[in-house]
C-alpha positions in Angstrom: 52.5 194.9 -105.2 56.2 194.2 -104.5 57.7 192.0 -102.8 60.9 190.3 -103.0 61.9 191.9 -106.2 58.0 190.4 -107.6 55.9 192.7 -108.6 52.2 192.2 -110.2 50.4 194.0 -112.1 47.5 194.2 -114.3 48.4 193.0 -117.9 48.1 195.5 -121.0 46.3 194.9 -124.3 49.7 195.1 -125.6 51.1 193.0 -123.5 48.9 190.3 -124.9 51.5 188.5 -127.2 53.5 188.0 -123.9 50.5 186.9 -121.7 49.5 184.0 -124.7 53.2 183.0 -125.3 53.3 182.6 -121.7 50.3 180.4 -121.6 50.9 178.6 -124.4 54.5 177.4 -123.6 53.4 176.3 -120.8 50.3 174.1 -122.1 53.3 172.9 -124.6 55.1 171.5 -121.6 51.7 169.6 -120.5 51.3 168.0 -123.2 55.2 167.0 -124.0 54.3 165.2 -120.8 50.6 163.6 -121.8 49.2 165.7 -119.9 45.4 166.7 -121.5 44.7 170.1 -120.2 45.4 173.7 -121.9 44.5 171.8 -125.6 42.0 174.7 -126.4 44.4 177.1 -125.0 47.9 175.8 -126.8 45.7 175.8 -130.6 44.4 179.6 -130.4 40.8 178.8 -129.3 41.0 181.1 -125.9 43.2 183.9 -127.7 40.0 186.0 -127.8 38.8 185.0 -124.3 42.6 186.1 -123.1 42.3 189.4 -124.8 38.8 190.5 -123.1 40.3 189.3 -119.9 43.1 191.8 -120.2 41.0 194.2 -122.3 38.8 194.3 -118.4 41.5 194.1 -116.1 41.4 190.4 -115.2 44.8 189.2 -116.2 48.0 190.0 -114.3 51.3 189.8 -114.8 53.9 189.1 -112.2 57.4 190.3 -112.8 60.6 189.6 -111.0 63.4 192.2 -111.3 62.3 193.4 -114.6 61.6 189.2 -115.8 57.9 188.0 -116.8 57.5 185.0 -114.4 54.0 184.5 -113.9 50.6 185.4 -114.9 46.9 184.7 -113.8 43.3 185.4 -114.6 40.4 186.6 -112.1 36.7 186.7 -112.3 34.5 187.7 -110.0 31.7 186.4 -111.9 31.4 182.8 -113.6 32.4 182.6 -116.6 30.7 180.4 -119.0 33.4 177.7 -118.3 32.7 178.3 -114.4 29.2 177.9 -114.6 29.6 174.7 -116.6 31.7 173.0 -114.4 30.8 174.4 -110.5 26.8 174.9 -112.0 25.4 178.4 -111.2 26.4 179.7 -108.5 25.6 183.1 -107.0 28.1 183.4 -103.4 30.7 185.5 -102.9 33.7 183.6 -104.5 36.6 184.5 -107.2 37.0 182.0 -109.5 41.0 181.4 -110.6 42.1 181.2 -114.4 45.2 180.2 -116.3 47.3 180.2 -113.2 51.1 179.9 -114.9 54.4 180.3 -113.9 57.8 180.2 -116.3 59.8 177.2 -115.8 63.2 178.5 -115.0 64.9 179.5 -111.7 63.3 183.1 -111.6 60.1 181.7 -110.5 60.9 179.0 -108.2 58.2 179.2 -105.7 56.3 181.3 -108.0 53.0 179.4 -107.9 52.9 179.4 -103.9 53.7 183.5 -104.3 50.7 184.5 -106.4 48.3 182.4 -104.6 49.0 183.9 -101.7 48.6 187.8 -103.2 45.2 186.7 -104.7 44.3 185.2 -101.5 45.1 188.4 -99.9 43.8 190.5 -102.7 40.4 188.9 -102.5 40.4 189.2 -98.8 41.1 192.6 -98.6 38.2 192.8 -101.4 35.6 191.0 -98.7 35.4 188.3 -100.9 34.6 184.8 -99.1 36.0 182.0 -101.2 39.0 181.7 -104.1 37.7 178.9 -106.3 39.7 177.2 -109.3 39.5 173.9 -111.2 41.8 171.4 -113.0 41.9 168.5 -115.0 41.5 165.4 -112.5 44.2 163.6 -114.0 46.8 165.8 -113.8 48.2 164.3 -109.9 50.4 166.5 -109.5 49.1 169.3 -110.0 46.0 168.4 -108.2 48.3 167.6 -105.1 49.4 170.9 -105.1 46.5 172.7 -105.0 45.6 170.5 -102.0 49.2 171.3 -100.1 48.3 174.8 -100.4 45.4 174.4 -98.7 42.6 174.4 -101.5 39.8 172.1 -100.6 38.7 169.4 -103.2 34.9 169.7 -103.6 34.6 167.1 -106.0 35.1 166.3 -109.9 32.9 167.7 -112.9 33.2 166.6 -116.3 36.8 165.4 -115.9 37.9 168.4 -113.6 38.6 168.5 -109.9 36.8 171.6 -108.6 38.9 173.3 -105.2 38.1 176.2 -103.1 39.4 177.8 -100.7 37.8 179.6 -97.9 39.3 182.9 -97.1 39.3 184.5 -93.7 38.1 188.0 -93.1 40.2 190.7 -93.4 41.6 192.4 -90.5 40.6 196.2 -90.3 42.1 198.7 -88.0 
């Protein structure tokens, strides 16, 4: 996709340093601020989890103008994480990973951007809900899932589980 000089795309194994540099300066900022999420991620435990998500075309990378400004994961299963914190589940939802976006001026509005593609994606897929989770303490980020519409289904094990529901695609 393109669209206003952003374009996403699946991520290459060899993009994989750039994906986990990514990811880990940004679980760097959390926790300059206290903020107790991405811990596994920022010491190396998910590097092998990160490389069979890209390995399988799960990770994408969003570029602006020729910049890296953004990357997520998608399932369309649970992952082991998923089914520890939602339970097993078997309906037709997408579950959201790693959502990250860089911190400079290229990716202002970044976050709102991608959500919106992978809503779109996953309708045009048939899919019927976009799920994701994050740690409950982190306020602001919670509140932000919330003004973009996410619904808060609860906390598990210290994590606020949202979903969105996604309505049908429109075929002509």
């Amino acid at each position: 996709m393109t669209e206003n000089n952003l374009s996403i795309a699946p991520a290459r194994l060899h993009e994989f340093p750039l994906v986990a540099t990514l990811l880990k300066n940004a679980a760097d900022w959390l926790h300059s601020r206290k903020i107790d999420q991405w811990r596994f991620l920022r010491e190396g435990g998910e590097d092998e989890e990160i490389r069979q998500a890209i390995r399988h075309g799960k990770t994408w990378l969003a570029r602006r103008d020729s910049d890296v400004v953004g990357t997520f994961t998608l399932y369309d299963a649970q992952s082991e994480w998923d089914s520890h914190i939602w339970g097993e589940r078997s309906d037709d939802a997408i579950y959201l990973h790693r959502l990250t976006a860089v911190r400079n001026g290229k990716a202002s509005g970044i976050g709102a951007q991608l959500i919106a593609w992978i809503e779109d994606e996953c309708r045009m897929n048939g899919d019927t809900f976009l799920r994701l989770d994050c740690v409950a303490g982190n306020e602001r980020l919670n509140r932000y899932y919330l003004d973009l519409g996410f619904v808060s289904l609860g906390i598990s094990r210290d994590h606020t589980m949202y979903q969105k529901r996604l309505p049908a695609a429109i075929t002509g």
